[in-house]
Structure formats: structure tokens, C-alpha cells
N, C-alpha and C positions, 0 to 999 in steps of 0.2 A: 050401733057399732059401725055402720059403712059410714057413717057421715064423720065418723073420727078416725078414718083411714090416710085423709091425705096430711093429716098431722102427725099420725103416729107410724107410716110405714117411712119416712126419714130419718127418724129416729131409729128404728128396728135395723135401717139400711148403714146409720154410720154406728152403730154399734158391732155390726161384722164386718166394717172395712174397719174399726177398732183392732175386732179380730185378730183381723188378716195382718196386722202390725204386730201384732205379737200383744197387746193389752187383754188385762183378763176380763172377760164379761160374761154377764148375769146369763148364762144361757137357758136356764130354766124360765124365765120371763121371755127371752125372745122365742123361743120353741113356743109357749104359749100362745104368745100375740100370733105367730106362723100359724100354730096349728088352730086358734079358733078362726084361718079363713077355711080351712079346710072343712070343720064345725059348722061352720056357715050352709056352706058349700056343701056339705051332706045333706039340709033342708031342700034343697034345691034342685031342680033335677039338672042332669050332668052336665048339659052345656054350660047353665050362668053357672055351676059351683067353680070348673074350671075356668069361665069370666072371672071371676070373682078375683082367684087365686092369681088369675095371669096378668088381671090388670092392676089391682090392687098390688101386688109383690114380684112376683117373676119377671117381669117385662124390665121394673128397675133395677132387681136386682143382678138381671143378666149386664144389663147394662153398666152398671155401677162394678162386677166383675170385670166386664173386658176392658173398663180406662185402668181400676187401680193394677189390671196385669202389665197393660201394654205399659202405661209410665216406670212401674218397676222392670219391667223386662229392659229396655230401655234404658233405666239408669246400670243396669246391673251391669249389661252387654259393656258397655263404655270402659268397666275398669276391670272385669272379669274376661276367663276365656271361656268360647262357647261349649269346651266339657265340664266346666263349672257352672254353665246355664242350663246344660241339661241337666246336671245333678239338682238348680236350685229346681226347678221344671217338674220333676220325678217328688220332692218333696212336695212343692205347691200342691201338686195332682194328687195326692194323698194326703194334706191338712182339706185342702175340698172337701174329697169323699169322703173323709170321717167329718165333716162338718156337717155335709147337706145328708148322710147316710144316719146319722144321730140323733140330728137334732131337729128334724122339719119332712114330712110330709104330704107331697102334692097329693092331690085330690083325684081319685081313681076315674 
């Protein structure tokens, strides 16, 4: 399974910046591929299981969060005013937390 990580965790990554566009995705499959690093990562003891999870997923996925915010933040700013960025802001921050609260599981 890890040697099929750096192929399939870009896949797993543009399917929730799919998401985060509003397209509908398989999230039963992505929770899966998420939660068997944590699966993993239970075999393990705690430091590699949280290697596992941080470098394998989290590390990109933080990362891959903060371009598609700031580019959309960015483009939004330009033709909205900023109580309509904090409204979008207040949404974003709530499709997140029902995303990553739902559907995916770090590793204790």
C-alpha cells in the first residue's frame, strides 16, 4: 500500500480541491483511501502512524488548502467587498469543518 501512495494521494488531493468547487465526489472512496492511512498507522506505533498520515496526506493537503484559498481569496477580494469576504470566509470555515469533521480521521 505505501508504495502506491505517491500515485494515489494526488488523485485523493484533486478530488477535494474538486470539492472545494462545488463538483460532487465519491467521498465514500476518499474517506476510505484517508482512513486506511490511519489503518496503517494503528499497526504502528505512534510516531511512524502519524509519519505515515503527515507525510503521505496532511503536509499536501495543508498545502494544496492554502494556494486554492489564497487564489480564491484573491480573486473574490477584487470584485466583492470585504463583508462579503467575510461572509464567503464564515462559509469556507464551515464547508471545511463538515468536510475534514466527517469524513477523515487523523491518527491519535
Amino acid at each position: 500500500m505505501l508504495e502506491s501512495l505517491p500515485k494515489l494521494m494526488p488523485a485523493v488531493l484533486e478530488q477535494i480541491d474538486e470539492s472545494r468547487r462545488g463538483a460532487a465526489v465519491d467521498w465514500g472512496t476518499l474517506s476510505g483511501v484517508i482512513g486506511s492511512l490511519v489503518t496503517i498507522g494503528d499497526a504502528l506505533s505512534e510516531q511512524d502512524a502519524v509519519q505515515v498520515y503527515s507525510t503521505a496526506f496532511e503536509r499536501d493537503f495543508v498545502h494544496r488548502t492554502r494556494e486554492f484559498y489564497t487564489a480564491e481569496a484573491g480573486k473574490f477580494l477584487r470584485d466583492n467587498s470585504v463583508a462579503d469576504y467575510m461572509r464567503k470566509v464564515q462559509g469556507r470555515l464551515r464547508e471545511e469543518q463538515m468536510r475534514t469533521c466527517t469524513r477523515a480521521r487523523k491518527p491519535k
